[in-house]
C-alpha positions in Angstrom: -4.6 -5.4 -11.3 -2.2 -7.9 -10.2 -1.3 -8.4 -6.4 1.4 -10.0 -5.2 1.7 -10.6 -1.6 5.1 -11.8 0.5 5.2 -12.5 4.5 8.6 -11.9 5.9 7.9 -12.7 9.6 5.7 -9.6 10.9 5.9 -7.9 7.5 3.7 -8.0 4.6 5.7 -7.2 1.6 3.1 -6.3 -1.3 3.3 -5.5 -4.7 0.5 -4.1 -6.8 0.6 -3.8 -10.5 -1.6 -2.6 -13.4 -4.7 -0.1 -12.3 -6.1 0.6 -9.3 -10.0 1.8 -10.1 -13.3 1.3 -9.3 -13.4 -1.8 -10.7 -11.0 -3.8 -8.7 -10.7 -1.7 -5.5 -13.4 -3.3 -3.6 -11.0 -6.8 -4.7 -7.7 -5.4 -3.6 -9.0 -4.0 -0.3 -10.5 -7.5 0.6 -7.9 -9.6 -0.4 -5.1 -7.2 1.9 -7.3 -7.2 4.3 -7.5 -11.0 4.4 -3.7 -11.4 4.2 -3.8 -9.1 7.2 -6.0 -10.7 9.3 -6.0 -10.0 13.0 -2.1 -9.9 13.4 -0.7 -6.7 13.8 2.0 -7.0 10.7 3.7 -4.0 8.8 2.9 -3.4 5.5 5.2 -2.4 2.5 3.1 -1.6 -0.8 5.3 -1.7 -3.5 3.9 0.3 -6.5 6.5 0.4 -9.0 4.4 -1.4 -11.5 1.0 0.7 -11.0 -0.2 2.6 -13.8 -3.3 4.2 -12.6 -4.9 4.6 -9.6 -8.1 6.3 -9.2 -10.1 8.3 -6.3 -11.8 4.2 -5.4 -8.0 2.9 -5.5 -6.8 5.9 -3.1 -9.7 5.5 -0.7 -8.9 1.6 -0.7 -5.6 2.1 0.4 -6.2 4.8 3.2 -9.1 2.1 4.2 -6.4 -0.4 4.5 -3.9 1.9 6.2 -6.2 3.2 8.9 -6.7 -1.1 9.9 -3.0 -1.5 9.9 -2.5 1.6 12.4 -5.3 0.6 14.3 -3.6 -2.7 15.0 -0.8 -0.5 16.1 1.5 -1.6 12.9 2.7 0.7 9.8 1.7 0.9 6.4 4.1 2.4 4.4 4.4 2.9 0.3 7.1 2.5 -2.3 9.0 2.7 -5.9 5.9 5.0 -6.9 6.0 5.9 -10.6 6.0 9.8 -11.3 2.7 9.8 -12.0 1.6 7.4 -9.5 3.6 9.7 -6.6 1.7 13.2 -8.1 -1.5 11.7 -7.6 -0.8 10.9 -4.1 0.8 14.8 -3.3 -2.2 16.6 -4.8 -4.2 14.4 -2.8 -2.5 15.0 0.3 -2.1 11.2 1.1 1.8 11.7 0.9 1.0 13.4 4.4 -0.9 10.6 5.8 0.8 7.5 4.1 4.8 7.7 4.5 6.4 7.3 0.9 9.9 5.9 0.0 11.4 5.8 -2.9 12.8 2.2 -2.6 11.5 -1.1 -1.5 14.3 -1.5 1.2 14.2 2.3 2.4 10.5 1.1 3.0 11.6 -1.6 4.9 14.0 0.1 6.8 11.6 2.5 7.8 9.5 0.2 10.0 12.3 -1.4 11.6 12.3 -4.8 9.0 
C-alpha cells in the first residue's frame, strides 16, 4: 500500500495505491487519521491506483468516514477501478460513501 496525502487549505486530497487488506489497514486508518487530526477538513480518496481492497480495507475506510462526518466535514471517494467500484456496490458502501468518477467531480462535490 502506498498513501499519498495532499492539504489544499481545508481539504485532504488522498491517494491510495496497491492493496488495501488486513495487513495494512490498521496502518492506513492511523496514518489518515493522524493527517486528520482535530480539524474538521474534507477528504477526497483517490483510488485509481488500488488493486484490492478487502472486508479490513472497507471497514477502515467507513471507520475513517464516520470521524470525518462527525467533525461535520465530508469524505468522499474517487477514479475507482471497475473492480474496486463492484466491491463497494455489493457491499452497499456506495450508499454510505458518495463515489465520483473523477478526482475534480470529487472535489467539486464538497464545495473545493
Amino acid at each position: 500500500m502506498d498513501l499519498n496525502v495532499e492539504r489544499d487549505g481545508s481539504l485532504l486530497l488522498v491517494n491510495l495505491a496497491g492493496r488495501l487488506d488486513g495487513s495494512n489497514s490498521r496502518d492506513f486508518e492511523s496514518s489518515l487519521n493522524s493527517e486528520i487530526g482535530d480539524s474538521n477538513c474534507s477528504v477526497v480518496l483517490d483510488l485509481g491506483e488500488l488493486t484490492y481492497i478487502s472486508s479490513a480495507g472497507l471497514r477502515a475506510i467507513l471507520l475513517i468516514t464516520k470521524s470525518v462526518k462527525s467533525k461535520n466535514a465530508s469524505m468522499v471517494l474517487c477514479s475507482l477501478p471497475k473492480q474496486i467500484e463492484e466491491v463497494f456496490k455489493i457491499s452497499g458502501f456506495d450508499r454510505i460513501i458518495p463515489i465520483h468518477a473523477t478526482k475534480n467531480e470529487a472535489v467539486e462535490s464538497i464545495g473545493g
